[in-house]
Steps between C-alpha positions, in 0.01 A plus 500: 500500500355556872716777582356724791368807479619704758242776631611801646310727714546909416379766728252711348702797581798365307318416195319837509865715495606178225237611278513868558879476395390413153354873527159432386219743445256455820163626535378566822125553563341672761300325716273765625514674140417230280499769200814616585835254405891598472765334312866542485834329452686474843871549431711455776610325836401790712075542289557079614561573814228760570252272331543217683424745868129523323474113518 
């Protein structure tokens, strides 16, 4: 009883490659063409790295 809770702050970036690691399927929709959407599994620290210059 009344243990603390630590809270730890994680930069977006970090949790972004954390996530990607799990090599999920992400869908990426255009934001000019709506109609238009592409989806893919990233595999790979070098796709990461690339992906994270668009952001």
């Amino acid at each position: 009883l009344g243990q603390k809770v630590q809270k730890v702050t994680v930069q977006p970036v970090n949790l972004i490659f954390r996530y990607l690691q799990n090599k999920p399927r992400i869908q990426v929709w255009l934001y000019e063409q709506v109609k238009m959407q592409i989806e893919r599994s990233f595999v790979g620290s070098i796709v990461l790295k690339h992906l994270f210059l668009l952001f």
